[in-house]
ROSE-4610 file (N, C-alpha, C; in Angstrom, 1 decimal, always signed):
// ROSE-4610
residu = [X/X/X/X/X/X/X/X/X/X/X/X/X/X/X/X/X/X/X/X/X/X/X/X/X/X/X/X/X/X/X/X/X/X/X/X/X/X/X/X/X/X/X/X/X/X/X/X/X/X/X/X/X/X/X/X/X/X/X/X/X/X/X/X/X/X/X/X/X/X/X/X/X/X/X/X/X/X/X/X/X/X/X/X/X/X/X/X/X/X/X/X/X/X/X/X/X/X/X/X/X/X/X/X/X/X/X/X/X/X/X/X/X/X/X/X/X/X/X/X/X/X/X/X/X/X/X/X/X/X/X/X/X/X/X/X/X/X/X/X/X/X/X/X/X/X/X/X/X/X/X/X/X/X/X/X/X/X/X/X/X/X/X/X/X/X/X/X/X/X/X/X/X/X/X/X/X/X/X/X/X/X/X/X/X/X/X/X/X/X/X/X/X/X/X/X/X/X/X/X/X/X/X/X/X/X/X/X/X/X/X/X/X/X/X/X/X/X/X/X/X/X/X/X/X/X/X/X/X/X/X/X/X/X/X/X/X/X/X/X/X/X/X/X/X/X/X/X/X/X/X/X]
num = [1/1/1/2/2/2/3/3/3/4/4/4/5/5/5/6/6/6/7/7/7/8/8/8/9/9/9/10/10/10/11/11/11/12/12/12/13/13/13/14/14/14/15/15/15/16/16/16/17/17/17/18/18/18/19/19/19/20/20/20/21/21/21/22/22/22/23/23/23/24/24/24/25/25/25/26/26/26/27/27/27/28/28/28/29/29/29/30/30/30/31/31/31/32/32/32/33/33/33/34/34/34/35/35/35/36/36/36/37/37/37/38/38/38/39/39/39/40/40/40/41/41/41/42/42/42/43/43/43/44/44/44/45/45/45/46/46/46/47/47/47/48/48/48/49/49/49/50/50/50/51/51/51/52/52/52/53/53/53/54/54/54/55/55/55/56/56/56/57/57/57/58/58/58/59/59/59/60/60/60/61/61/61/62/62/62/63/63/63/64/64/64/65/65/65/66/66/66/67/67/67/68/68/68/69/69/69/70/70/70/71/71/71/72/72/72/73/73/73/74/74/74/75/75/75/76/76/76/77/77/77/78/78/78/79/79/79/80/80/80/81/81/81/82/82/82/83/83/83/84/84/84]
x = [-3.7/-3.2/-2.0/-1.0/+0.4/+0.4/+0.8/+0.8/+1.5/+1.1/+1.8/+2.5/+4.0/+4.7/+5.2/+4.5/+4.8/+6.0/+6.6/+7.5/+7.3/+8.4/+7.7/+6.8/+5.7/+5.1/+5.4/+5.3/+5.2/+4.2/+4.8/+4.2/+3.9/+2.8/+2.8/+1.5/+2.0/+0.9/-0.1/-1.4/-2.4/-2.2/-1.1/-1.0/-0.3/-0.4/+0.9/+2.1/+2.3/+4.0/+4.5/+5.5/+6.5/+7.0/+6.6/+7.5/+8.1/+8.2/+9.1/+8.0/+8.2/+7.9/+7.7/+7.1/+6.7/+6.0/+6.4/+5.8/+3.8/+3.2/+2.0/+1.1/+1.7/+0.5/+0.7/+1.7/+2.2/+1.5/+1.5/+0.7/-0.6/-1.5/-2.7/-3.3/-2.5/-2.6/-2.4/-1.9/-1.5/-2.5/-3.0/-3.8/-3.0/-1.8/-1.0/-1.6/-1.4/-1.8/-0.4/-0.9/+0.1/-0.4/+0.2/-0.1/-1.0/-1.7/-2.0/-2.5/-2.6/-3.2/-4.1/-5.5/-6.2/-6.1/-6.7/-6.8/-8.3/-9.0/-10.4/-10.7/-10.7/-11.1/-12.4/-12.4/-13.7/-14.0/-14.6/-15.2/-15.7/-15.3/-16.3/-17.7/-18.2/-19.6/-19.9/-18.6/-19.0/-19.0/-19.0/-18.7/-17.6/-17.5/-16.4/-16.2/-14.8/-14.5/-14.4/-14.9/-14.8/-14.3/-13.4/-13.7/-14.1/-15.0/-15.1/-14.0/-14.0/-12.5/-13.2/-12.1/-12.3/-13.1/-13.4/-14.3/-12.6/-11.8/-11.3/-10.1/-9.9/-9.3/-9.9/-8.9/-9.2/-10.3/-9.8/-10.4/-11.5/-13.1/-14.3/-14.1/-14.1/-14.3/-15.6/-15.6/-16.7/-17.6/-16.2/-17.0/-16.6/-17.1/-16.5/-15.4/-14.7/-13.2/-12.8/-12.1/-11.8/-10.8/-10.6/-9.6/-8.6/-7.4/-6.8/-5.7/-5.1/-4.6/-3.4/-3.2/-2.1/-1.8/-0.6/+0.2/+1.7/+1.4/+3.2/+3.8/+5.0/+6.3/+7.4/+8.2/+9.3/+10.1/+10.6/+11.4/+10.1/+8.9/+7.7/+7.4/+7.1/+6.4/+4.7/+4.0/+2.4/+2.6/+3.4/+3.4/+3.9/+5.3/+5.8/+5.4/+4.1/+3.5/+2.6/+1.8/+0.6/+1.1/+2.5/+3.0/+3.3/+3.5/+4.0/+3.0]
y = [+22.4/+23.7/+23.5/+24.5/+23.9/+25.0/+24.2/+24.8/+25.7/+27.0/+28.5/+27.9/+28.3/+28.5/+29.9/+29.9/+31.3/+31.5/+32.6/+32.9/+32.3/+32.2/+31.9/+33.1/+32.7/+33.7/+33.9/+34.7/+35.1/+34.8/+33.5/+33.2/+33.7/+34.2/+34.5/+33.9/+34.2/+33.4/+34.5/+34.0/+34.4/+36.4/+37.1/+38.4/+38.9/+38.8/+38.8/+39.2/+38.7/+38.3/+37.3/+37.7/+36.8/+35.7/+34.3/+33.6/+32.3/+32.7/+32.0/+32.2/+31.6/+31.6/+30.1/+30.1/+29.1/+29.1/+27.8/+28.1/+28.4/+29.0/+28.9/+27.4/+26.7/+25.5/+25.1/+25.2/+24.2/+25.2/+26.5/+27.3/+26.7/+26.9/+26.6/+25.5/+23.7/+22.6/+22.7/+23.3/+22.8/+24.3/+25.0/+26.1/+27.2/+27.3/+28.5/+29.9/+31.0/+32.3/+32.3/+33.5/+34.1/+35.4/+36.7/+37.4/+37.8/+38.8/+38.8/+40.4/+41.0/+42.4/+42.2/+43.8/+43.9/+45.2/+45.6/+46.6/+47.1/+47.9/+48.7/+50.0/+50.0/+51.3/+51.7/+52.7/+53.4/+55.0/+55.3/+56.6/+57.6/+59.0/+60.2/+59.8/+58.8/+58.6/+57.5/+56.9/+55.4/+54.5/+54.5/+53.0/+52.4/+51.6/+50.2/+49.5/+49.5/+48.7/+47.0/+46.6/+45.1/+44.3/+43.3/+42.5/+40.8/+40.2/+39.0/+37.7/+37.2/+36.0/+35.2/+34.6/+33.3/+32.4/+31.9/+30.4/+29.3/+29.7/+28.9/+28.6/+29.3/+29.8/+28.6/+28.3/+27.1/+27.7/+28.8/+29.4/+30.3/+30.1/+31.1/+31.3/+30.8/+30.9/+31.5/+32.5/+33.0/+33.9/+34.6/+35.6/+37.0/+37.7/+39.1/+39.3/+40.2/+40.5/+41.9/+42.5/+43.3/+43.9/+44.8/+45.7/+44.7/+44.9/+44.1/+43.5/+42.5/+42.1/+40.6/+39.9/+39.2/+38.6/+38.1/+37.3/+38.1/+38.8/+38.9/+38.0/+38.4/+37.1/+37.4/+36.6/+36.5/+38.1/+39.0/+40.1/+41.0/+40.9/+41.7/+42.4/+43.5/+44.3/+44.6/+44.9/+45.1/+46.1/+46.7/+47.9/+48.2/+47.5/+46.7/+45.6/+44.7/+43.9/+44.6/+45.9/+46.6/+47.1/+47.8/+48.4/+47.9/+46.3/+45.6/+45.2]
z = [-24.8/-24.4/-23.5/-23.8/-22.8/-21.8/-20.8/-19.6/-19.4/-18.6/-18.6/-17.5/-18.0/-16.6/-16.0/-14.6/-14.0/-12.9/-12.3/-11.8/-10.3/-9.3/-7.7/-7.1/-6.4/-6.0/-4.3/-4.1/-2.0/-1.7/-0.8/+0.5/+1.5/+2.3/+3.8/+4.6/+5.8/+6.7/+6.8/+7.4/+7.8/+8.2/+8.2/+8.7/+7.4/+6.5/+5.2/+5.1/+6.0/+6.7/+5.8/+5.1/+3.9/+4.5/+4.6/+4.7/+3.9/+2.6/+1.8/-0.1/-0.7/-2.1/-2.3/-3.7/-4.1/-5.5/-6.3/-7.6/-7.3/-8.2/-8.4/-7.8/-9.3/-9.1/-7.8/-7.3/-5.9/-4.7/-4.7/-3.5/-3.8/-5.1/-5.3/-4.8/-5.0/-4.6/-2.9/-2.4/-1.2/-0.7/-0.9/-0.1/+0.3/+0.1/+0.6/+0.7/+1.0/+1.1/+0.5/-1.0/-1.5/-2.1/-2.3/-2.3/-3.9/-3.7/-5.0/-5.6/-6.8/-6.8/-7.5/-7.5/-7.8/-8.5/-10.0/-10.2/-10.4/-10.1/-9.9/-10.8/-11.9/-12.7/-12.4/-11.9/-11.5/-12.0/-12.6/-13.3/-12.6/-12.6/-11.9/-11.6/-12.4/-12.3/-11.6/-11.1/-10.1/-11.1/-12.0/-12.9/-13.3/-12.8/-13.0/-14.0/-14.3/-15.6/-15.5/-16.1/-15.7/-17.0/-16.8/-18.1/-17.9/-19.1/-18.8/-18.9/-18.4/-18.0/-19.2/-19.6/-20.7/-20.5/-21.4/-21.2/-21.1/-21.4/-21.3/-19.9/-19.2/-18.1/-16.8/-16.1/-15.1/-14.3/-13.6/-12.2/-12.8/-12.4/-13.1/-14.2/-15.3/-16.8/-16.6/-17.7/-18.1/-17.2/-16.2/-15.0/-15.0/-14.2/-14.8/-13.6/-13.9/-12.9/-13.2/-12.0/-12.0/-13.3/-14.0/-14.9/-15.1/-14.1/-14.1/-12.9/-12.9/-11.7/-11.9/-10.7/-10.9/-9.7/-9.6/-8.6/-8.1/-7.0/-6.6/-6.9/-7.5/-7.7/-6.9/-6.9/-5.8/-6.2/-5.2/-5.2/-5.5/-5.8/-6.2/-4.7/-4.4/-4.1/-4.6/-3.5/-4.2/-5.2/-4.8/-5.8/-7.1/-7.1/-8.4/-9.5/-8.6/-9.3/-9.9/-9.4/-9.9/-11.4/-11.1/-12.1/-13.3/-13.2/-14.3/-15.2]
C-alpha cells in the first residue's frame, strides 16, 4: 500500500499556542501536539453517528470514531479544517 502523503500540520505546545508546523509522520514519531478536529453527529434523540475505521488503517483498525474529523494543516484554522 503506498504511503499517503499529507499537508504540514500545526504545531503547538501544551496551551495550543501555534508554534511552528510539521509534516504528519514526523509530529507522530517525535510526539508533538498538533492540532486536530472532531466531528459529533448527534440526533434530537441523543444518538450518535459513528463510523467503523478500517481494518486496514495504522492507528485503531477496526474501532468506532466519531462522523468525521482530521488534522489542521498549515494556514488551517479549527474552523476551516472542520469545513473541508
Amino acid at each position: 500500500m503506498p504511503e499517503i502523503k499529507y499537508p504540514p500540520v500545526v504545531i503547538v505546545d501544551e496551551n495550543d499556542n501555534e508554534i511552528g508546523t510539521a509534516m504528519l509522520a514526523d509530529a507522530w514519531r517525535q510526539g508533538l501536539y498538533h492540532r486536530v478536529v472532531a466531528i459529533f453527529i448527534i440526533d434530537n434523540q441523543g444518538r450518535m453517528l459513528l463510523q467503523l475505521r478500517s481494518p486496514d488503517v495504522k492507528v485503531y483498525p477496526n474501532r468506532w470514531n466519531q462522523a468525521a474529523g482530521g488534522h489542521v494543516d498549515e494556514g488551517q484554522s479549527y474552523e476551516t479544517a472542520t469545513a473541508s
